[in-house]
N, CA, C and O atoms as a GROMACS GRO file, in nm:
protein
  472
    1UNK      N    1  13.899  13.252  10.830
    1UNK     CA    2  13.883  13.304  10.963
    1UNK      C    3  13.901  13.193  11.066
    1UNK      O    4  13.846  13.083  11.068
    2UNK      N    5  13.996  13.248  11.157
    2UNK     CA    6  14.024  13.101  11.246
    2UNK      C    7  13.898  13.083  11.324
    2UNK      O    8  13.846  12.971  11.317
    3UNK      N    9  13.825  13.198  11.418
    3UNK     CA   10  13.724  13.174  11.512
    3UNK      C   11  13.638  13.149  11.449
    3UNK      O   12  13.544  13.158  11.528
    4UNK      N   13  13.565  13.101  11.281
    4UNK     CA   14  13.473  13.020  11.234
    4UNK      C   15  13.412  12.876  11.266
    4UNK      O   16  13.296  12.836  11.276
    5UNK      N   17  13.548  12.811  11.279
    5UNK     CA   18  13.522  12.672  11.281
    5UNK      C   19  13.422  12.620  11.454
    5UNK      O   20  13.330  12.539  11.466
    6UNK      N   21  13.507  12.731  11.589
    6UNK     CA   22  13.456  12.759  11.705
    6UNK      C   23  13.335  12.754  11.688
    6UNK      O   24  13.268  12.659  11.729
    7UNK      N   25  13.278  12.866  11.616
    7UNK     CA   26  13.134  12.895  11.625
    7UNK      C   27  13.066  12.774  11.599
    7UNK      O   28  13.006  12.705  11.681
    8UNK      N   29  13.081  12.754  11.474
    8UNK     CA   30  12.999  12.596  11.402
    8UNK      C   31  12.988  12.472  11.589
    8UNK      O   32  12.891  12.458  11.664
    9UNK      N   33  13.105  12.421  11.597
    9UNK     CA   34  13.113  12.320  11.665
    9UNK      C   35  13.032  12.357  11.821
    9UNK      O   36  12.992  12.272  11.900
   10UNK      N   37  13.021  12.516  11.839
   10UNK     CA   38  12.997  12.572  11.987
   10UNK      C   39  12.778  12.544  11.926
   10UNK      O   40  12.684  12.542  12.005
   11UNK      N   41  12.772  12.532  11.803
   11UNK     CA   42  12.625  12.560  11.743
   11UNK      C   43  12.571  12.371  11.746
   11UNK      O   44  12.462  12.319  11.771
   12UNK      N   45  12.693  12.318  11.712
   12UNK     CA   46  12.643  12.165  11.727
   12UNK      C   47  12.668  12.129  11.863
   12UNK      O   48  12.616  12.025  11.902
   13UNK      N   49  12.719  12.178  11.921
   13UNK     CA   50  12.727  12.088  12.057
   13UNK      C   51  12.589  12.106  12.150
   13UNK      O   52  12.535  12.029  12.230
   14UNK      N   53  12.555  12.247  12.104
   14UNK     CA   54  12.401  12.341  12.179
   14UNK      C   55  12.280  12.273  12.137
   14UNK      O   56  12.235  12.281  12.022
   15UNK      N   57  12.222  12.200  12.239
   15UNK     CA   58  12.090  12.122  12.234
   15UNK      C   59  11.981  12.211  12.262
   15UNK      O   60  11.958  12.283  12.360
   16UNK      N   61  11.906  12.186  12.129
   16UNK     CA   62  11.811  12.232  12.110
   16UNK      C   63  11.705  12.212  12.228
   16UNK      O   64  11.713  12.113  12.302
   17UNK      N   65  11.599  12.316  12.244
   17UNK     CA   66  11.509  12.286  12.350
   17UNK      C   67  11.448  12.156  12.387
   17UNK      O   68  11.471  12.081  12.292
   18UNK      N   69  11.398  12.108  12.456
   18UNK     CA   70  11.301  12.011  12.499
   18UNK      C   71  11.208  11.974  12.406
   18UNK      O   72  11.192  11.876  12.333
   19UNK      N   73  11.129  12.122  12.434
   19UNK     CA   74  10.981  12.199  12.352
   19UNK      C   75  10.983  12.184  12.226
   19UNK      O   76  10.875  12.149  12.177
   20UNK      N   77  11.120  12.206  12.116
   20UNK     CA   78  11.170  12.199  12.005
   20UNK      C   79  11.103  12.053  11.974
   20UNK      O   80  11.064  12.034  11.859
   21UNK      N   81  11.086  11.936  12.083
   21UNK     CA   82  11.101  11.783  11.996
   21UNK      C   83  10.926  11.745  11.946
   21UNK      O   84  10.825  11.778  12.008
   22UNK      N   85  10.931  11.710  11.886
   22UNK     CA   86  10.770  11.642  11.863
   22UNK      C   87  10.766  11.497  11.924
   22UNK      O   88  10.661  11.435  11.906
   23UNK      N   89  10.859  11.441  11.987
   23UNK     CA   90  10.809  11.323  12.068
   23UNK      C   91  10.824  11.347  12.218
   23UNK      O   92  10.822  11.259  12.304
   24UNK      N   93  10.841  11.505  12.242
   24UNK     CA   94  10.762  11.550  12.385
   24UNK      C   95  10.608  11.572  12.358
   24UNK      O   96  10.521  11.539  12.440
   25UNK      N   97  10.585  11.625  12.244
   25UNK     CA   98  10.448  11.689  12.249
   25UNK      C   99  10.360  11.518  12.210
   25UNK      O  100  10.248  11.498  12.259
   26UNK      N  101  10.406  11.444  12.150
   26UNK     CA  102  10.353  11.316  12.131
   26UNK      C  103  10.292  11.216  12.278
   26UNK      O  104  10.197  11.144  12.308
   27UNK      N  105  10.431  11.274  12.343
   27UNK     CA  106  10.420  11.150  12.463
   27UNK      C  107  10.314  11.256  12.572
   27UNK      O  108  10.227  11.191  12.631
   28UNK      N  109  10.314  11.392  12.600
   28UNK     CA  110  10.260  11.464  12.680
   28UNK      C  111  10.121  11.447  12.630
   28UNK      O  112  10.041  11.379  12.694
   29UNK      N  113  10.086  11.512  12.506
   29UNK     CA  114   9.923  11.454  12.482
   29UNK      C  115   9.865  11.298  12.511
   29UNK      O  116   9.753  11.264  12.550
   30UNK      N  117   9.950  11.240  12.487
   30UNK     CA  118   9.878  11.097  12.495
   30UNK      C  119   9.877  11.042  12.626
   30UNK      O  120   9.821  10.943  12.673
   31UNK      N  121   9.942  11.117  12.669
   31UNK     CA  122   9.964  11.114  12.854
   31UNK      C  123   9.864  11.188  12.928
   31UNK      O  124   9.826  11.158  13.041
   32UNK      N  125   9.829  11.271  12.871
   32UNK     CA  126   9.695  11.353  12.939
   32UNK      C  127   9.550  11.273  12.882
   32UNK      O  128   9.447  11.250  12.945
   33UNK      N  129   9.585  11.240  12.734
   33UNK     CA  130   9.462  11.186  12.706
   33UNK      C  131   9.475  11.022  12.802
   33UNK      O  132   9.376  10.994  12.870
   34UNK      N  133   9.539  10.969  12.804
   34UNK     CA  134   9.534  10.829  12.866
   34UNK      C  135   9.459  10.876  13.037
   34UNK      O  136   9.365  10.824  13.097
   35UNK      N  137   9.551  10.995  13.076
   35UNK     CA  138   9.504  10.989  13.212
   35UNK      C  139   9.359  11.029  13.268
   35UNK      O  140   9.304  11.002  13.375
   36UNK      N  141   9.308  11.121  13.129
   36UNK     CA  142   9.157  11.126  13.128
   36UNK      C  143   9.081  11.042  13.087
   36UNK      O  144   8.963  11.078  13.085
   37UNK      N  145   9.107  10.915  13.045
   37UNK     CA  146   9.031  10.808  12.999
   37UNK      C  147   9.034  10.728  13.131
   37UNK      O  148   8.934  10.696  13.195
   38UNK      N  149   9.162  10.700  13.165
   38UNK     CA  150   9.133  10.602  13.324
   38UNK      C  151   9.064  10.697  13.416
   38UNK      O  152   8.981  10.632  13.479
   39UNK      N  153   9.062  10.824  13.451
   39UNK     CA  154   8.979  10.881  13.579
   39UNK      C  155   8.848  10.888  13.546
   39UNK      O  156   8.755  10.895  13.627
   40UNK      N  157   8.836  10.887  13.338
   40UNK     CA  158   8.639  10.909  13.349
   40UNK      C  159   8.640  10.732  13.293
   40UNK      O  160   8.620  10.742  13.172
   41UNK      N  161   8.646  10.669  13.308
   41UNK     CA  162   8.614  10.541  13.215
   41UNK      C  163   8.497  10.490  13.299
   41UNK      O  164   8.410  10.442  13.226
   42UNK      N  165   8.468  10.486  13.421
   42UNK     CA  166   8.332  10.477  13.469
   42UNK      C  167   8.206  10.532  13.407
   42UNK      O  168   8.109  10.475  13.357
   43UNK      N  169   8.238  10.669  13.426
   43UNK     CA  170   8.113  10.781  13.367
   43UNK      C  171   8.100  10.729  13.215
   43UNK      O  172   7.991  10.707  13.162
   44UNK      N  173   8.253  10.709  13.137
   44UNK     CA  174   8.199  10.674  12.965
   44UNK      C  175   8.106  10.521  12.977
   44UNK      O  176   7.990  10.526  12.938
   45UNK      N  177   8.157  10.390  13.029
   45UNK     CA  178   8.147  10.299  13.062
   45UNK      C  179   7.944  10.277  13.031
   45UNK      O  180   7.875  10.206  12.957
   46UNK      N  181   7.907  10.414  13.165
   46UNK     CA  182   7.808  10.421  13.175
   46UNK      C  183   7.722  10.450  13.055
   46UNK      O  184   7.653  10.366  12.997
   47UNK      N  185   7.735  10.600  13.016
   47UNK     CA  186   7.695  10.621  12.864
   47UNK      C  187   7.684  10.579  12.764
   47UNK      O  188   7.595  10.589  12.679
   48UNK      N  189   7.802  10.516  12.769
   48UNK     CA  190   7.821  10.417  12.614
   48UNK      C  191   7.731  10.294  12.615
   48UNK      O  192   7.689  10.226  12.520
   49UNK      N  193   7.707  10.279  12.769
   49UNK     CA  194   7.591  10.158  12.713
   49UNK      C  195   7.458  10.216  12.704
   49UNK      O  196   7.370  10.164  12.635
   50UNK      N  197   7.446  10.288  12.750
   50UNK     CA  198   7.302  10.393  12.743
   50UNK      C  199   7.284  10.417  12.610
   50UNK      O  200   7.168  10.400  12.573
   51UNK      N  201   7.385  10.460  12.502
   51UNK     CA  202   7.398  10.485  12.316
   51UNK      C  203   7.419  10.361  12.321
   51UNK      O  204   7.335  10.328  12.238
   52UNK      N  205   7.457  10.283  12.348
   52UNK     CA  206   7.478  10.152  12.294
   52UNK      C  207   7.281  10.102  12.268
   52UNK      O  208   7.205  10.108  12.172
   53UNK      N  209   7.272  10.065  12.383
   53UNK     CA  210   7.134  10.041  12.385
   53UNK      C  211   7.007  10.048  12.338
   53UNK      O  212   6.910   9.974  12.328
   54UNK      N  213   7.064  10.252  12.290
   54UNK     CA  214   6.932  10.291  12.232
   54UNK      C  215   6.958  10.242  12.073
   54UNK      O  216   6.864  10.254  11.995
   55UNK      N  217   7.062  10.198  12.034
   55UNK     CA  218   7.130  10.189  11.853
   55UNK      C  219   7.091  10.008  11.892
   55UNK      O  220   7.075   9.941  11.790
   56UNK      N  221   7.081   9.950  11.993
   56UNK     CA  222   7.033   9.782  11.996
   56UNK      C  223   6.881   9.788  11.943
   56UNK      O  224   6.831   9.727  11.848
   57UNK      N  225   6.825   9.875  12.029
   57UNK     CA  226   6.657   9.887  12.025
   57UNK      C  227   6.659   9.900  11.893
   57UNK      O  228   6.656   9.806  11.815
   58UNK      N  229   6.664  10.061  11.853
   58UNK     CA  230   6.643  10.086  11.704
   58UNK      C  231   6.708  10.017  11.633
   58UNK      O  232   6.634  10.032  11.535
   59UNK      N  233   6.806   9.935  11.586
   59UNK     CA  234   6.810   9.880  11.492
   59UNK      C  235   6.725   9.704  11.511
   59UNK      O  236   6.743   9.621  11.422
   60UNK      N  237   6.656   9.676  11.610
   60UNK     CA  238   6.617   9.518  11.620
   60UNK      C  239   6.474   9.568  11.609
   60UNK      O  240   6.394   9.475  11.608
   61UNK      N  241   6.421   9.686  11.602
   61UNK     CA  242   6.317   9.754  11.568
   61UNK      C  243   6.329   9.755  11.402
   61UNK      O  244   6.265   9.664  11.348
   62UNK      N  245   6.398   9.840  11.317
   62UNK     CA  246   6.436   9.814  11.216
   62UNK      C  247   6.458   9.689  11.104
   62UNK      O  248   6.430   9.667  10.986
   63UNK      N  249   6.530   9.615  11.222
   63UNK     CA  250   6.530   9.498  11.117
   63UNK      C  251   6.408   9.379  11.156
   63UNK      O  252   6.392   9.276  11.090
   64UNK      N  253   6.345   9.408  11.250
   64UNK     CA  254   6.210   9.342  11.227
   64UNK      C  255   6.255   9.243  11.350
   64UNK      O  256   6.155   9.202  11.409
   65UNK      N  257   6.347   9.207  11.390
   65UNK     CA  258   6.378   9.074  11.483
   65UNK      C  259   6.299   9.080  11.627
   65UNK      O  260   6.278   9.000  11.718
   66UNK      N  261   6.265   9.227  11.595
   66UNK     CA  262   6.172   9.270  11.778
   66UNK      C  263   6.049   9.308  11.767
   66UNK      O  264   6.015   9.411  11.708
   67UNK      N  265   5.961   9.217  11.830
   67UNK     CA  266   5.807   9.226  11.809
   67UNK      C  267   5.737   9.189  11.966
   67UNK      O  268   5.757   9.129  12.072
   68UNK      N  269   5.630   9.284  11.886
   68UNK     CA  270   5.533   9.346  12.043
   68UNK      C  271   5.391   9.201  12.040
   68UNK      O  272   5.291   9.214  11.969
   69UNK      N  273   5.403   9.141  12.083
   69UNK     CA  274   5.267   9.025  12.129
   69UNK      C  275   5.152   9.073  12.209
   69UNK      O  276   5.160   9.089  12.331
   70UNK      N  277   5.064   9.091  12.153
   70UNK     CA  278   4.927   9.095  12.271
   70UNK      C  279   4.850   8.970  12.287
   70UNK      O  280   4.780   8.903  12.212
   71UNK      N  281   4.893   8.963  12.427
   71UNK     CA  282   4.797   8.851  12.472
   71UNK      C  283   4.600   8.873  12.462
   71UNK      O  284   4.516   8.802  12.518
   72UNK      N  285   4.586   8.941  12.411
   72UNK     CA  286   4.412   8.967  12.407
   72UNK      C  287   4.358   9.029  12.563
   72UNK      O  288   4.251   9.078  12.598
   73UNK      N  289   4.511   8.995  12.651
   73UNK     CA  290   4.464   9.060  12.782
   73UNK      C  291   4.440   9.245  12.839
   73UNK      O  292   4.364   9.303  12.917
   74UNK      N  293   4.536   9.278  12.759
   74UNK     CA  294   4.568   9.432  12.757
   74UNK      C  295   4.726   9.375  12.789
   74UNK      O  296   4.812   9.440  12.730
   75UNK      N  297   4.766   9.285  12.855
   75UNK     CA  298   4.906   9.265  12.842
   75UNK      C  299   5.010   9.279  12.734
   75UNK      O  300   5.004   9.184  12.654
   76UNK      N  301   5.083   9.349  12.712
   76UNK     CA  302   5.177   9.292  12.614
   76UNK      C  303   5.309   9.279  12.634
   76UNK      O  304   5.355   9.345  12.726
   77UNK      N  305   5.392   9.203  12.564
   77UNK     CA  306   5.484   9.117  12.533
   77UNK      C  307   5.593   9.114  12.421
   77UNK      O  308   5.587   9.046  12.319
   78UNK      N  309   5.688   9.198  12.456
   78UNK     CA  310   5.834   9.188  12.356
   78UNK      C  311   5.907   9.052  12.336
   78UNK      O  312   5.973   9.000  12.426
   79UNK      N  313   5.893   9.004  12.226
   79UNK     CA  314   6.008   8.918  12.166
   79UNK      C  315   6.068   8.956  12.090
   79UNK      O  316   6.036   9.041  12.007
   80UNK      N  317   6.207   8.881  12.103
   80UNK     CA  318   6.307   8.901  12.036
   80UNK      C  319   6.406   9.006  12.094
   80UNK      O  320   6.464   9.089  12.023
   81UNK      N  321   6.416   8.998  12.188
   81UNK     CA  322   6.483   9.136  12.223
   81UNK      C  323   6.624   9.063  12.187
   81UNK      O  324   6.645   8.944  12.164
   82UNK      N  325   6.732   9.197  12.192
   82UNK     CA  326   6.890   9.161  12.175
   82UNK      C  327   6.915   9.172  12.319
   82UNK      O  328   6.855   9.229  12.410
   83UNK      N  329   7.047   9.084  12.310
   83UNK     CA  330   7.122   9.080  12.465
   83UNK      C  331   7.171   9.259  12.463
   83UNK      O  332   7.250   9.297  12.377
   84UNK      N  333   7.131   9.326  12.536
   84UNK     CA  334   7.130   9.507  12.570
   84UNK      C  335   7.287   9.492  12.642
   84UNK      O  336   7.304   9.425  12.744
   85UNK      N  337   7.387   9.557  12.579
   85UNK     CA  338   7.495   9.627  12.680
   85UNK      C  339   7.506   9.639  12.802
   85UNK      O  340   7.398   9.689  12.833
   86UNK      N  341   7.568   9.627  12.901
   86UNK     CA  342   7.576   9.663  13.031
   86UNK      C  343   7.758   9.765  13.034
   86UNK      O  344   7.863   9.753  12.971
   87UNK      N  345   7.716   9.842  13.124
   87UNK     CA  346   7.818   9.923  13.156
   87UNK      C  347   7.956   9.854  13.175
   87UNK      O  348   8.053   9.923  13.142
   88UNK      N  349   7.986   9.716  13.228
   88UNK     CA  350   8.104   9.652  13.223
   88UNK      C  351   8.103   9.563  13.140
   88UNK      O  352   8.183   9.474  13.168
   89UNK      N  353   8.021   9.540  13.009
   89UNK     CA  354   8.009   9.481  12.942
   89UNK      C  355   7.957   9.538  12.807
   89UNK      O  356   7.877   9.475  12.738
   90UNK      N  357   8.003   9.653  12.773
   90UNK     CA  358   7.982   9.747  12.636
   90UNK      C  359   8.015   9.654  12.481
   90UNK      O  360   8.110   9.579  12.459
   91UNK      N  361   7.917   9.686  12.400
   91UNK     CA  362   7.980   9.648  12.220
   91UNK      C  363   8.098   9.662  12.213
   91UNK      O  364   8.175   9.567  12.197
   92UNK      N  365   8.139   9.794  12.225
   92UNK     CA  366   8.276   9.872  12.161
   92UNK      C  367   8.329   9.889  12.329
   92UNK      O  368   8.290   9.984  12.397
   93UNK      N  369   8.422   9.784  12.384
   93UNK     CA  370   8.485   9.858  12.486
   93UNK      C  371   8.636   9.917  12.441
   93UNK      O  372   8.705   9.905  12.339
   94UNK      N  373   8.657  10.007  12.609
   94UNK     CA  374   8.751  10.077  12.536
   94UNK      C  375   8.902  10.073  12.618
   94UNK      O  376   8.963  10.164  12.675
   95UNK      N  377   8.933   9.936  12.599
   95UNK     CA  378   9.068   9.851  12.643
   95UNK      C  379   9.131   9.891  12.535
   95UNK      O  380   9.248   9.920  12.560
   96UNK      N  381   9.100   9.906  12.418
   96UNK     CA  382   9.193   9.893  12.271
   96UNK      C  383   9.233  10.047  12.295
   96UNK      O  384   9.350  10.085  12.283
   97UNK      N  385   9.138  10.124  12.327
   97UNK     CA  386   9.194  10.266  12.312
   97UNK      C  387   9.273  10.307  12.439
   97UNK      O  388   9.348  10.404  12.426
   98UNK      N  389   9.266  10.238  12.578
   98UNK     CA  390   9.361  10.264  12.646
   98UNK      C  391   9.491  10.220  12.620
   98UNK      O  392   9.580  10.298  12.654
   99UNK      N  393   9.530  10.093  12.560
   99UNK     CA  394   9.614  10.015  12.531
   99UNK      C  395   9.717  10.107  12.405
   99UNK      O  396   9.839  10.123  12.394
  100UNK      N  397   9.589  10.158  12.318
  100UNK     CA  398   9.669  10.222  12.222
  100UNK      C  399   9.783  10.340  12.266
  100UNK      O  400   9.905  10.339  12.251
  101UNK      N  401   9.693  10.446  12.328
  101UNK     CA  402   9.779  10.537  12.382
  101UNK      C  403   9.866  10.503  12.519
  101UNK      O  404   9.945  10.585  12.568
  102UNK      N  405   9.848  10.410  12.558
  102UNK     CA  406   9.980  10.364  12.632
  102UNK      C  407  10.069  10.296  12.562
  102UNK      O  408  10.163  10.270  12.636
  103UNK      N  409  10.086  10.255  12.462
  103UNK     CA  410  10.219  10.175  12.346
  103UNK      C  411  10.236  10.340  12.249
  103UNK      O  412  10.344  10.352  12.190
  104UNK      N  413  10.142  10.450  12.236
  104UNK     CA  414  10.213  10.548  12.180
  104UNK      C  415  10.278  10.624  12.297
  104UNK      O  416  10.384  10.678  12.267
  105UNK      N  417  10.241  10.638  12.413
  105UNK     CA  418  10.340  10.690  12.488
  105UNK      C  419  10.449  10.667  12.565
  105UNK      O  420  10.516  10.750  12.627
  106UNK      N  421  10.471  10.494  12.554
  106UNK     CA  422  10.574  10.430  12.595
  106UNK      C  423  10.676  10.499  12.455
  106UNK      O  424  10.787  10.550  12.469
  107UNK      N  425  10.621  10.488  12.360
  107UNK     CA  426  10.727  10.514  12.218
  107UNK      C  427  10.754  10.668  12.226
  107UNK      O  428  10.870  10.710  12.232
  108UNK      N  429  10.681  10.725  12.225
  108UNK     CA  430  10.717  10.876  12.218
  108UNK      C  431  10.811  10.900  12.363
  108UNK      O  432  10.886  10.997  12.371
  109UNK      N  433  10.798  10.812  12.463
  109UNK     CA  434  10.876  10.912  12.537
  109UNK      C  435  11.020  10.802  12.525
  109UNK      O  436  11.122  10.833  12.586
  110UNK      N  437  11.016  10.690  12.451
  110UNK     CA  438  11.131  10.572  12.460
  110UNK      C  439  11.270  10.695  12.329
  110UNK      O  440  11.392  10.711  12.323
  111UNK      N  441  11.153  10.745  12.258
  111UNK     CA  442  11.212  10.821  12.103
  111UNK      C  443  11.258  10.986  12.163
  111UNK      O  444  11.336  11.073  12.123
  112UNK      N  445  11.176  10.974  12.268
  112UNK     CA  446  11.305  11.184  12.325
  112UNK      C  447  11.400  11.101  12.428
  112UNK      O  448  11.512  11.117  12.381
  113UNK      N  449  11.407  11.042  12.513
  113UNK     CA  450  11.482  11.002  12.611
  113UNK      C  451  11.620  10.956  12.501
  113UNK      O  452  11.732  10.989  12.537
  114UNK      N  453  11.599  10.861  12.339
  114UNK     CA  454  11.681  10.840  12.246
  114UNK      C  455  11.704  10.983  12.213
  114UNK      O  456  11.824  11.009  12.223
  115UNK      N  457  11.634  11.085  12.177
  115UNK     CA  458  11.723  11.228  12.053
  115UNK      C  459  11.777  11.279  12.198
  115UNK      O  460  11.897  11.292  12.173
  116UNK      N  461  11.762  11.313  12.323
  116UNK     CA  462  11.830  11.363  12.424
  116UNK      C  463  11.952  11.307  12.454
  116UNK      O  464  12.039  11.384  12.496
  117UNK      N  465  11.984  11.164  12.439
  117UNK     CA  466  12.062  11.136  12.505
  117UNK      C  467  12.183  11.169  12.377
  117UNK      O  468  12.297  11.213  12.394
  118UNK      N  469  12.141  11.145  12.291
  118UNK     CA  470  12.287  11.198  12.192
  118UNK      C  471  12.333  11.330  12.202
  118UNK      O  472  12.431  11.366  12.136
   0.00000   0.00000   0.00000
């Protein structure tokens, strides 16, 4: 059939949707998640040292390093405390996780801008 070969080449030349790629849906999630991490990173900032804090206490409670002193006055007196988290100064900050999803969404959108352009 001569009008066979037409069809085929009219089927490869036809680019598939956008929607079709998984390094739209790669770069769009990590793009929403990145942009909700920079607008709340204050509010987490805050929290995380608040859990941070309470997991400092209880475990320097736990391992014995934090002890209550009475002066015989009715006063008393914590030693040993751990240096406690501060909100710009968290255990676990979260530079690594912004960093991450900005190098996956530089790639996901570097990898459709590559399958589009062919």
């Amino acid at each position: 059939m001569p009008g066979q070969p037409r069809e085929d080449e009219n089927r490869r030349q036809a680019k598939a949707p956008i929607t079709d790629s998984p390094w739209l849906w790669f770069a769009l999630f990590t793009a929403v998640g990145l942009a909700a991490l920079l607008a709340t990173g204050g509010k987490f900032g805050k929290r995380q040292a608040n859990i941070e804090n309470k997991y400092q206490a209880r475990s320097a409670i736990a391992s014995g390093t934090l002890e209550i002193q009475d002066d015989g006055s009715g006063e008393k007196r914590v030693v040993g405390t751990p240096n406690y988290s501060t909100p710009d100064k968290p255990l676990i900050p979260l530079w690594p996780l912004e960093i991450l999803l900005g190098v996956i969404f530089v790639g996901s959108t570097a990898m459709l801008i590559r399958e589009r352009v062919r």
